[in-house]
mmCIF file of the N, C-alpha and C atoms, coordinates in Angstrom:
data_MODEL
# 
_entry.id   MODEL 
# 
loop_
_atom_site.group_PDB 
_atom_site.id 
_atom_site.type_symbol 
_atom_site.label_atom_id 
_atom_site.label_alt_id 
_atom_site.label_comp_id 
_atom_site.label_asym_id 
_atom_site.label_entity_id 
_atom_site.label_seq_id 
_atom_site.pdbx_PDB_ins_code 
_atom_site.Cartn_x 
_atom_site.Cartn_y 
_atom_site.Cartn_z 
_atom_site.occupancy 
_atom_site.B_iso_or_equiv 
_atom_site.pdbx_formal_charge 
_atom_site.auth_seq_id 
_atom_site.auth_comp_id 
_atom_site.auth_asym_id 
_atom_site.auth_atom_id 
_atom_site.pdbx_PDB_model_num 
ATOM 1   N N  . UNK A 1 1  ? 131.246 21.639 -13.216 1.00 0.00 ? 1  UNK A N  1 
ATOM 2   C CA . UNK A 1 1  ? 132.255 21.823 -12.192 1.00 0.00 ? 1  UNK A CA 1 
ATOM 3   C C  . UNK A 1 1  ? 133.444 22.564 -12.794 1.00 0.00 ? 1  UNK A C  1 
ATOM 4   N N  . UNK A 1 2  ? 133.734 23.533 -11.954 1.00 0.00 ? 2  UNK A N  1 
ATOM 5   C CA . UNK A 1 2  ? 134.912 24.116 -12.298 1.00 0.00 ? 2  UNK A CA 1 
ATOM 6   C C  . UNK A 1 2  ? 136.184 23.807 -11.340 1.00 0.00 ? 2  UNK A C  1 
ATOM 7   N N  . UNK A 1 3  ? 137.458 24.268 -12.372 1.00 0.00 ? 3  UNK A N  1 
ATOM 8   C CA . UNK A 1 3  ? 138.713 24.143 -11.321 1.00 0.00 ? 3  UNK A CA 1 
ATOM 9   C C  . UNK A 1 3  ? 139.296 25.355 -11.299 1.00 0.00 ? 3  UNK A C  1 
ATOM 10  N N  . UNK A 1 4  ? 140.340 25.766 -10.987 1.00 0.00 ? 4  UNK A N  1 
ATOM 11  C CA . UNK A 1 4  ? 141.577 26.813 -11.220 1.00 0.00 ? 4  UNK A CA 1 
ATOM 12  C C  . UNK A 1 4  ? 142.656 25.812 -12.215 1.00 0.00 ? 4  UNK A C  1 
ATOM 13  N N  . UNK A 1 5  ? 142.817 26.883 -13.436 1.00 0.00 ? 5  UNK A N  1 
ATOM 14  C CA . UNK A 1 5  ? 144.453 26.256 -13.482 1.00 0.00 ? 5  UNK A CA 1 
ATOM 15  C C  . UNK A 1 5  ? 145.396 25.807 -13.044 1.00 0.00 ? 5  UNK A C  1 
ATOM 16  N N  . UNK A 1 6  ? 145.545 26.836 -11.713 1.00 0.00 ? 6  UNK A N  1 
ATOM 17  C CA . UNK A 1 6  ? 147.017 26.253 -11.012 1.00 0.00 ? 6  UNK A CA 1 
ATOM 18  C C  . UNK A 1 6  ? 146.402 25.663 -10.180 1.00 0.00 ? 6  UNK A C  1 
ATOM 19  N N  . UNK A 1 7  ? 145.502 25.285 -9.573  1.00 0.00 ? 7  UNK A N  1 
ATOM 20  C CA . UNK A 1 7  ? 144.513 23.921 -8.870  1.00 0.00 ? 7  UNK A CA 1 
ATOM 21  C C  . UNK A 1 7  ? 145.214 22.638 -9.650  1.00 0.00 ? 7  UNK A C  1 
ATOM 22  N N  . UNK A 1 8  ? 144.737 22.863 -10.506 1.00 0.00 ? 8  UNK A N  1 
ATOM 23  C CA . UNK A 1 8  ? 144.884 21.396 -11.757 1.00 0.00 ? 8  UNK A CA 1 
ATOM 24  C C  . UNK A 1 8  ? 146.304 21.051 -11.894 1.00 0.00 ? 8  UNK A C  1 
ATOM 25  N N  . UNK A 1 9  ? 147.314 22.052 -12.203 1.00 0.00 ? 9  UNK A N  1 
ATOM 26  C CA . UNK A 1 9  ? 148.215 21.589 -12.429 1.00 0.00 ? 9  UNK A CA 1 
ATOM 27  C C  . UNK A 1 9  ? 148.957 21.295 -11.650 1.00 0.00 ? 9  UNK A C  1 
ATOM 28  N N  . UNK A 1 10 ? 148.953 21.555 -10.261 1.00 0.00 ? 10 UNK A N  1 
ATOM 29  C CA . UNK A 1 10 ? 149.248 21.297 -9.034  1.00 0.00 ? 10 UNK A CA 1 
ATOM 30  C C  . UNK A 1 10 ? 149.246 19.859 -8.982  1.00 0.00 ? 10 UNK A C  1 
ATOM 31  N N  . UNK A 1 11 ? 147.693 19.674 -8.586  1.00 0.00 ? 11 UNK A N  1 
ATOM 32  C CA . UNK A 1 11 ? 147.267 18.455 -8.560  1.00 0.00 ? 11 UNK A CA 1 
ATOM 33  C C  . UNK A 1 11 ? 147.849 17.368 -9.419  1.00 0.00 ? 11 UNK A C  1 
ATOM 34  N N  . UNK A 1 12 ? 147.852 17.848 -10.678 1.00 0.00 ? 12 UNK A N  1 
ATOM 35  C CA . UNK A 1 12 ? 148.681 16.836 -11.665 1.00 0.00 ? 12 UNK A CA 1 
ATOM 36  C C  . UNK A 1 12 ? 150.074 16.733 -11.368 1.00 0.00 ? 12 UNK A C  1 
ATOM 37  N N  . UNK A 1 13 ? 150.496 17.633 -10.753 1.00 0.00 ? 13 UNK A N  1 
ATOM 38  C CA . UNK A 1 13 ? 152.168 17.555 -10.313 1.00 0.00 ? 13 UNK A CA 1 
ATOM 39  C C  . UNK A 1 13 ? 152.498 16.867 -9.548  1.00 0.00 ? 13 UNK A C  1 
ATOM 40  N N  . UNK A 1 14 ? 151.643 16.924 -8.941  1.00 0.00 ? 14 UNK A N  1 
ATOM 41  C CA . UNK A 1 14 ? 151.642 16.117 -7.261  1.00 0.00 ? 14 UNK A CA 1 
ATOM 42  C C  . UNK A 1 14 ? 151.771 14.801 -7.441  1.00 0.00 ? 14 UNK A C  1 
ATOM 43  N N  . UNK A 1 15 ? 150.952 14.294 -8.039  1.00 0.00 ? 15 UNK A N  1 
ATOM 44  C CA . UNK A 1 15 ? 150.588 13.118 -9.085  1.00 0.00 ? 15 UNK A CA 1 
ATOM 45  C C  . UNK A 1 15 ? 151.672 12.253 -9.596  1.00 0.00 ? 15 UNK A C  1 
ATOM 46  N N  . UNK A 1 16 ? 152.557 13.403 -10.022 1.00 0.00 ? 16 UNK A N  1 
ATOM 47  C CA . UNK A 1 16 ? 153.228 12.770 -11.231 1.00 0.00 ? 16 UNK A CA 1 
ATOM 48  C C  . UNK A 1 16 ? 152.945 12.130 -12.741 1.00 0.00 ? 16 UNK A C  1 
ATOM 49  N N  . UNK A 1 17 ? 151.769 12.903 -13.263 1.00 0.00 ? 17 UNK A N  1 
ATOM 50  C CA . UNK A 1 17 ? 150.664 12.553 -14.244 1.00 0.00 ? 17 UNK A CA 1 
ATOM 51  C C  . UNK A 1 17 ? 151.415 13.292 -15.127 1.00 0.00 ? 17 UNK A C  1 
ATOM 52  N N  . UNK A 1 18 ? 151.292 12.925 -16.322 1.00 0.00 ? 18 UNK A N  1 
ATOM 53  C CA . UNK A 1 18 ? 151.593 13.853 -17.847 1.00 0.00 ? 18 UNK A CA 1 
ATOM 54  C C  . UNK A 1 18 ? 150.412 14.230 -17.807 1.00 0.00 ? 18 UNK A C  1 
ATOM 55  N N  . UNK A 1 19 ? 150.520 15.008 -18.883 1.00 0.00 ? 19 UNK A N  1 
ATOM 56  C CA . UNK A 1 19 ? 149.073 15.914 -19.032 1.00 0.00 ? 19 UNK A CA 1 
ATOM 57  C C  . UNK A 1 19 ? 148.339 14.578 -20.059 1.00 0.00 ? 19 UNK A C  1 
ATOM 58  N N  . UNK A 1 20 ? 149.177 13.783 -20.998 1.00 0.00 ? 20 UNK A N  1 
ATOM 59  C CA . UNK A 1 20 ? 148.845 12.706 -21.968 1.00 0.00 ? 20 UNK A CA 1 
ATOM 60  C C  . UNK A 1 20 ? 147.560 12.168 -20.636 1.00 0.00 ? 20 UNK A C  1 
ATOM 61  N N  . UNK A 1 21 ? 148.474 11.461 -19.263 1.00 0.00 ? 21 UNK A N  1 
ATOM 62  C CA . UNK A 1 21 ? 147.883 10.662 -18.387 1.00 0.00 ? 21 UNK A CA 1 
ATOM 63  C C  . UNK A 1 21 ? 146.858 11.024 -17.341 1.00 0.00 ? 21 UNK A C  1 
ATOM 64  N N  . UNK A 1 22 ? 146.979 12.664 -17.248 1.00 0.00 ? 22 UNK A N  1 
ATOM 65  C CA . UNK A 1 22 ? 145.543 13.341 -17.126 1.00 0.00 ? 22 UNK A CA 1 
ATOM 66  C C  . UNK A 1 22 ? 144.300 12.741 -18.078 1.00 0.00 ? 22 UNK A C  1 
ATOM 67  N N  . UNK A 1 23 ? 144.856 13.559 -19.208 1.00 0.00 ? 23 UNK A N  1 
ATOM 68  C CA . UNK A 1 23 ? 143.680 13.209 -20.278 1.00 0.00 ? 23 UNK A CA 1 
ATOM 69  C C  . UNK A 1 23 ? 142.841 11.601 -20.417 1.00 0.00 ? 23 UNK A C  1 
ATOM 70  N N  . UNK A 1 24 ? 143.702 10.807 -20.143 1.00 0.00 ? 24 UNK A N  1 
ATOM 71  C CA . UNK A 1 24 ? 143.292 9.322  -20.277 1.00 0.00 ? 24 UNK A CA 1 
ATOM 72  C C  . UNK A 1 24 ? 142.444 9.112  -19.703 1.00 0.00 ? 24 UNK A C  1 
ATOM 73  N N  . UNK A 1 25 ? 142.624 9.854  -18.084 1.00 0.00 ? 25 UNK A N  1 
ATOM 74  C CA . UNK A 1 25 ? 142.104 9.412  -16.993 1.00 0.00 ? 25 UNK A CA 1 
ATOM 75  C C  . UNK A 1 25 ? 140.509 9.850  -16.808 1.00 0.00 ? 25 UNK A C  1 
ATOM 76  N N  . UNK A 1 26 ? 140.239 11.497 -17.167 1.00 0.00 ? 26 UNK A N  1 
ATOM 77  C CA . UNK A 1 26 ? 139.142 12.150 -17.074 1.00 0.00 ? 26 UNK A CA 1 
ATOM 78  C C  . UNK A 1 26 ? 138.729 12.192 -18.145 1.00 0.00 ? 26 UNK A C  1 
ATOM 79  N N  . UNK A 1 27 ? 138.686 12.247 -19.700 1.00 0.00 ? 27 UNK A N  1 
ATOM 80  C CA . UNK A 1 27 ? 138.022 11.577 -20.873 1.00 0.00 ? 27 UNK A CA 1 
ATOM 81  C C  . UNK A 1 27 ? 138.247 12.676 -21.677 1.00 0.00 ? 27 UNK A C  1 
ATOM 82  N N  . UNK A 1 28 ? 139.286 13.950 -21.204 1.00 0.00 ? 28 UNK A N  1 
ATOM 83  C CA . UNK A 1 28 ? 139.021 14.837 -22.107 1.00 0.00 ? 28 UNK A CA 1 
ATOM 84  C C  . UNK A 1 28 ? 140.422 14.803 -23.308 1.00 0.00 ? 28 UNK A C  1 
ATOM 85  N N  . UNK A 1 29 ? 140.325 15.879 -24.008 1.00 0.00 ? 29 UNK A N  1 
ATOM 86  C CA . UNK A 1 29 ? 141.187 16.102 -24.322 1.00 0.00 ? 29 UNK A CA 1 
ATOM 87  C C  . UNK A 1 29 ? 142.474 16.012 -24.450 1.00 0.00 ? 29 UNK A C  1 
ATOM 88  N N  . UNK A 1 30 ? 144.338 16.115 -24.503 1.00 0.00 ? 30 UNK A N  1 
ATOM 89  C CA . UNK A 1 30 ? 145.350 16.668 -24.472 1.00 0.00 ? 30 UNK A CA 1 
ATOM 90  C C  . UNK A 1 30 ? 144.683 17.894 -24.723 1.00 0.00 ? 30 UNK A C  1 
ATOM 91  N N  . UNK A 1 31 ? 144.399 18.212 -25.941 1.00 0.00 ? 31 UNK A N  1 
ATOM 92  C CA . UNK A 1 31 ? 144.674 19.649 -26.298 1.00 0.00 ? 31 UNK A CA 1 
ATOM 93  C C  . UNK A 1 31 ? 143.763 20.820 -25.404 1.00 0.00 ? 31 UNK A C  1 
ATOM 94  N N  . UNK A 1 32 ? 142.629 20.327 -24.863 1.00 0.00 ? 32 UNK A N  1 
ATOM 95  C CA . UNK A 1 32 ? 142.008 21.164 -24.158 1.00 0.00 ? 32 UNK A CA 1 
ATOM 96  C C  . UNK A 1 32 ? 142.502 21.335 -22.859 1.00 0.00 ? 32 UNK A C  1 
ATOM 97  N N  . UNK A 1 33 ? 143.511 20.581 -22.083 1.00 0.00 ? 33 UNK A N  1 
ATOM 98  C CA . UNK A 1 33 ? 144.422 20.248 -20.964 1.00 0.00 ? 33 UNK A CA 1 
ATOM 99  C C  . UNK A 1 33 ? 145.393 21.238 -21.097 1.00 0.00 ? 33 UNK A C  1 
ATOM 100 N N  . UNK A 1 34 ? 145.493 21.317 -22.496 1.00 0.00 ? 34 UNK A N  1 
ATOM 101 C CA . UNK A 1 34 ? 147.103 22.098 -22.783 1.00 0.00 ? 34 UNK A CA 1 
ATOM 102 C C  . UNK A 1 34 ? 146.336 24.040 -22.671 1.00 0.00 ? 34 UNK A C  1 
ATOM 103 N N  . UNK A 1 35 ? 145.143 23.849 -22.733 1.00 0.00 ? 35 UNK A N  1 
ATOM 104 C CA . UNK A 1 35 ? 144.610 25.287 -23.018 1.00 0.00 ? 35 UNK A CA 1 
ATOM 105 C C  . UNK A 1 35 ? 144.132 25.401 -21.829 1.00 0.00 ? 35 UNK A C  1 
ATOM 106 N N  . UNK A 1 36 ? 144.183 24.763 -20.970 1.00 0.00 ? 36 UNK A N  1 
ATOM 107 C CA . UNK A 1 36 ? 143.365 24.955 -19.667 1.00 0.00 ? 36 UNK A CA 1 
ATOM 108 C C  . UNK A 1 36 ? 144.561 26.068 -18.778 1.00 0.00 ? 36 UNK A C  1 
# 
């Protein structure tokens, strides 16, 4: 599955998620979050 960048970060904005609390959530990375 793919996303868009600004899909994602949207979404995470919306949220109010750190990218830390992204990562927690879906199993990946910080650093691959930060390159996305």
């Amino acid at each position: 599955m793919t996303i868009s960048t600004d899909k994602l970060i949207q979404l995470r904005k919306d949220r109010g998620w750190s990218q830390e609390k992204l990562a927690a959530i879906s199993g990946i990375s910080v650093r691959t979050i930060q390159r996305a």
